[in-house]
N, C-alpha and C positions, 0 to 999 in steps of 0.2 A: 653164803656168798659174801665176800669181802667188800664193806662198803668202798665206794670211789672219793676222792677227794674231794670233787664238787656235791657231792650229798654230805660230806661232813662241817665244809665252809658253809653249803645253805644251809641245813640244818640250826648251826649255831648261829648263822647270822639273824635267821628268821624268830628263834625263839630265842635266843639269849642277848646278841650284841642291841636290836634293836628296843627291847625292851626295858635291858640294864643300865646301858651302855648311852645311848640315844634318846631313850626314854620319850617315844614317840608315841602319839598316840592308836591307839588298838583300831580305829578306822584306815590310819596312813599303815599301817601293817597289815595287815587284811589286805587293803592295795598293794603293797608291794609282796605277797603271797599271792594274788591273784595272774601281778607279769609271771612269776615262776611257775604256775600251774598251767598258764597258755603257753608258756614257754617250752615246758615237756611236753605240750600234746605237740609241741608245732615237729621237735624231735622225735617224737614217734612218730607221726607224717613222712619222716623221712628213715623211717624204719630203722631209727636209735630208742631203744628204749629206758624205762628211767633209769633203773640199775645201768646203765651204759654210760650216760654221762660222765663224762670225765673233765675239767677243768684243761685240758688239752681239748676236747671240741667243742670247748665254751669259749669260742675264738669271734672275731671282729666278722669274718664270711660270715657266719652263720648267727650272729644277731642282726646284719643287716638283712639276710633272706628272711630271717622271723618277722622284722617290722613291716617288712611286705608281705608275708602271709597275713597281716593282723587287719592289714588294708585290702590286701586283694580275697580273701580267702574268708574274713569273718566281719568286712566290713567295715571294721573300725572306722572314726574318724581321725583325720590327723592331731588333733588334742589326745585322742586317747591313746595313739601310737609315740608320743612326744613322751607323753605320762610309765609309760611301759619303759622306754627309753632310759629315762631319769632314772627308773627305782635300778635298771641295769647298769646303770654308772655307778651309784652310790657301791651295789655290790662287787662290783670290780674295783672299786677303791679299799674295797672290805679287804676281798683275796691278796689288791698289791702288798699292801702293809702286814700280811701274816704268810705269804709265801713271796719273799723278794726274788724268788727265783722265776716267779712267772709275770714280773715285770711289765715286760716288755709287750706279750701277748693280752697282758688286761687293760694298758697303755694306748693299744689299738682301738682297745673297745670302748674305753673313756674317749677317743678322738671320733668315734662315730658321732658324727651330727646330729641336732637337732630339726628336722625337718621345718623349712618353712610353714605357718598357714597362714592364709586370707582370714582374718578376722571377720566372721559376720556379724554384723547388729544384730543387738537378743532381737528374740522375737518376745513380742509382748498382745496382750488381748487388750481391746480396747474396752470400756466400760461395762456398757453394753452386751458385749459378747460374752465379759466375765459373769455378768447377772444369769445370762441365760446358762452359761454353763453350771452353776451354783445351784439354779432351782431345778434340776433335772435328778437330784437324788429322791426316791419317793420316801418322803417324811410319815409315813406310815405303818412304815416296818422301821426294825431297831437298828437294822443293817443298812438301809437309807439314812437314817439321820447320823446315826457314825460317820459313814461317808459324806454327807454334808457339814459335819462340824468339820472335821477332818479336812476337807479341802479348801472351807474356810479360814481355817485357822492357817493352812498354807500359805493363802495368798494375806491374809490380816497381817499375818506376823511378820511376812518377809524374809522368811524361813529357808535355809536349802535343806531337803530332802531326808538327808539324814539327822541334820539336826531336831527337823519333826519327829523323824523316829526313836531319837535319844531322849525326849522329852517324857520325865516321870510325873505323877501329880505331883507330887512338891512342887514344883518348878510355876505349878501353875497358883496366881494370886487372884482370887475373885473381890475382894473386896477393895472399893473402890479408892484409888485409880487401880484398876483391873493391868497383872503385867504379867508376861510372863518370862521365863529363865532360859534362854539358847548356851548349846556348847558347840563352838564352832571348831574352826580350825587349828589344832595347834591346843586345845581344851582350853580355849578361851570362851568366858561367860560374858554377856550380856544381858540387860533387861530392856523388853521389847514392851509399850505399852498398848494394851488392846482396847479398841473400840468397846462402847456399850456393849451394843449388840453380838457382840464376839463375848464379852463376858456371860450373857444372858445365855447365849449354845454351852458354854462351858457349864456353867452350873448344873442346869438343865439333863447334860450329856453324865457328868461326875456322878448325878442324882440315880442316872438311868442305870447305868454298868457301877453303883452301890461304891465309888471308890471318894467318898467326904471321907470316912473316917482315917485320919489323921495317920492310923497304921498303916493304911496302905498307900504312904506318899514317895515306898520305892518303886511303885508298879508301875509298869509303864501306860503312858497316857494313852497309846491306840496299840493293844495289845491282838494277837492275831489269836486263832480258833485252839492255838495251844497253850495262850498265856503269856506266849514271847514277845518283845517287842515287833512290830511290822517290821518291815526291810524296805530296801529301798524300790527293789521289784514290788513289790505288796504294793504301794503308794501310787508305782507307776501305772499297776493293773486297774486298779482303780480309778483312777486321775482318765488312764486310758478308754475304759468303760463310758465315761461317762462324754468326754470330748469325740469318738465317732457319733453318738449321739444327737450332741451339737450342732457337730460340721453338717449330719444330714438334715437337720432342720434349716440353717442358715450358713452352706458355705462359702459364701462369701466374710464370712467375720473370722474366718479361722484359717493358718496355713496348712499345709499339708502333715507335717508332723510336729508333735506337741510334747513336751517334757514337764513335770513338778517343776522345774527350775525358770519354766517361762512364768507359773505363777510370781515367782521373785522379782522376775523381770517387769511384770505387768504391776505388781505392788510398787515398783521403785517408779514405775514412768505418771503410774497416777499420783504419787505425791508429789513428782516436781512437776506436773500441771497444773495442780493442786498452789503451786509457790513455796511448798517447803524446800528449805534452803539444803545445799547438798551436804552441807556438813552432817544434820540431821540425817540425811537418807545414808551417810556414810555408816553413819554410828546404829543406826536400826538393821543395816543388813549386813555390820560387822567387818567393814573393809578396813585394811590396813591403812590404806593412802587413798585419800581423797580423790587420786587419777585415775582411781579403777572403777569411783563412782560417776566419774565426766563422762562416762560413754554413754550413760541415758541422756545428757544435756547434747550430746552431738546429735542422736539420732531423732529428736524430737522437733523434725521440721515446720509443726505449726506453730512452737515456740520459737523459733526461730524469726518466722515469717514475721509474726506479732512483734518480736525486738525491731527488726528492720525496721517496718511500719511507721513505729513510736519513735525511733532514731532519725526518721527522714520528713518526719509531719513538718509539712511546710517546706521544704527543702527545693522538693523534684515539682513541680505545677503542674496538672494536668491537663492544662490548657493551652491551646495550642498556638503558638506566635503569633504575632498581626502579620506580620508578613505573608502567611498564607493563605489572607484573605483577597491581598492586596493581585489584580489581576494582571493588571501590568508590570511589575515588578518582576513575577511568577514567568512570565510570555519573555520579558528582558533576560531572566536566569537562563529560561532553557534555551533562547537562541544562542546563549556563549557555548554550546556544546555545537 
């Protein structure tokens, strides 16, 4: 069978342009492999199969029917239909510039929009609620306390999700001040420094699964039942296990759905309760710009409350005018009506 044009532009774009060329990281490729793999199932849905694709019905109709399938059909959230979107640009900008004849047709599809969304505030666990979700792994089996450092060290470090999962023992420093090494976005490093008590799990955890010795500081730090690193489902199934758990002991401390990534959330709101300053929680959870770490200072209404408070002491009186004890006065107002 004669390959089609669009399996030989993806093809290369997947494993050659994005790797030589762009020199992206192997997580943002795996992403953008994963919009093309939903991408053919959404066409075989419509009874195109993969051999069929052609760069002729890899047109503007049929990516906007796909971002609705990925909403109406698989759920999606509009973040992740946006995300799917993006990696479909960059590759129509791929094809413009190596086949100028199909222009015009990839020009439509680079002009598909970015769908609006409502931004919601992270959701985050209050103290409290994080303590009880924490002591719920049973520290008696070896597969409990992995899962208790493990979601520990989630919320300790400030972590997104895969960054945990990228984490080898090198990375990790016990000796004190205890830190350890994130690769975020774009393979940028970081050193995150860990509580006592987060070092004392680590040790402890290193001691238990035999990985101090030096040689093995490429292995990965929460490795699964074949040696691989965890995944980001791994983390979630886990995290997931233990938070219905939770919610049925005390639902009221918990929302209705929960992600590793509200651990981030929940680490970043207790430090600026806490009074560390946002540059600091910028720099611990790896953000570019400072204004992506203001959205915890927005949504933290009882910090807010507290500012006003301290801004208006003495200000506003609580007491109430003389005039309104005054009777006649009061009898003279209300006869002017």
């Amino acid at each position: 069978m004669k390959p089609t044009d669009f399996s030989y532009h993806l093809s290369n774009y997947l494993s050659k342009y994005l790797i030589c060329v762009s020199g992206l990281s192997s997580n943002t490729i795996l992403s953008y492999r994963d919009t093309f793999a939903a991408l053919i199932k959404f066409y075989d849905s419509l009874g195109i199969k993969a051999e069929k694709i052609t760069i002729e019905t890899f047109n503007a109709d049929h990516v906007i029917r796909f971002l609705d399938w990925l909403e109406q059909e698989r759920g999606n959230t509009v973040s992740t239909r946006n995300n799917r979107l993006a990696a479909i640009h960059a590759f129509a900008k791929y094809v413009e510039r190596r086949s100028p004849e199909k222009m015009y047709s990839m020009q439509e599809i680079i002009a598909v929009p970015i769908k609006k969304n409502a931004t919601a505030p992270p959701k985050y666990l209050s103290v409290e609620a994080l303590q009880l979700l924490l002591s719920l792994p049973d520290k008696t089996t070896k597969t409990g306390r992995r899962d208790c450092v493990l979601l520990s060290l989630l919320y300790d470090s400030g972590a997104r999700v895969q960054e945990l999962c990228d984490i080898v023992v090198s990375d990790v420093r016990l000796d004190a001040p205890g830190s350890i090494r994130l690769t975020g976005k774009g393979s940028k490093t970081r050193i995150v420094p860990l509580m006592p008590p987060m070092s004392v799990l680590l040790r402890q955890y290193l001691c238990e699964y035999s990985l101090t010795d030096p040689a093995f500081g490429h292995r990965p730090l929460f490795p699964n039942h074949c040696g691989h690193k965890l995944t980001r489902k791994g983390v979630s199934y886990i995290l997931n296990k233990y938070f219905q758990t939770a919610k049925r002991t005390r639902p009221e401390f918990y929302p209705e759905a929960f992600s590793p990534h509200c651990l981030r959330h929940s680490k970043s709101m207790h430090l600026l309760q806490s009074g560390v300053n946002l540059i600091y929680i910028r720099d611990i959870l790896g953000h570019v710009d400072v204004k992506t770490t203001e959205v915890y200072a927005r949504i933290d209404t009882e910090m807010k409350r507290k500012a006003l408070e301290s801004a208006s002491k003495g200000v506003v009186s609580d007491m109430a005018p003389v005039w309104q004890t005054d009777k006649n006065l009061l009898d003279w107002l209300k006869s002017l009506g």
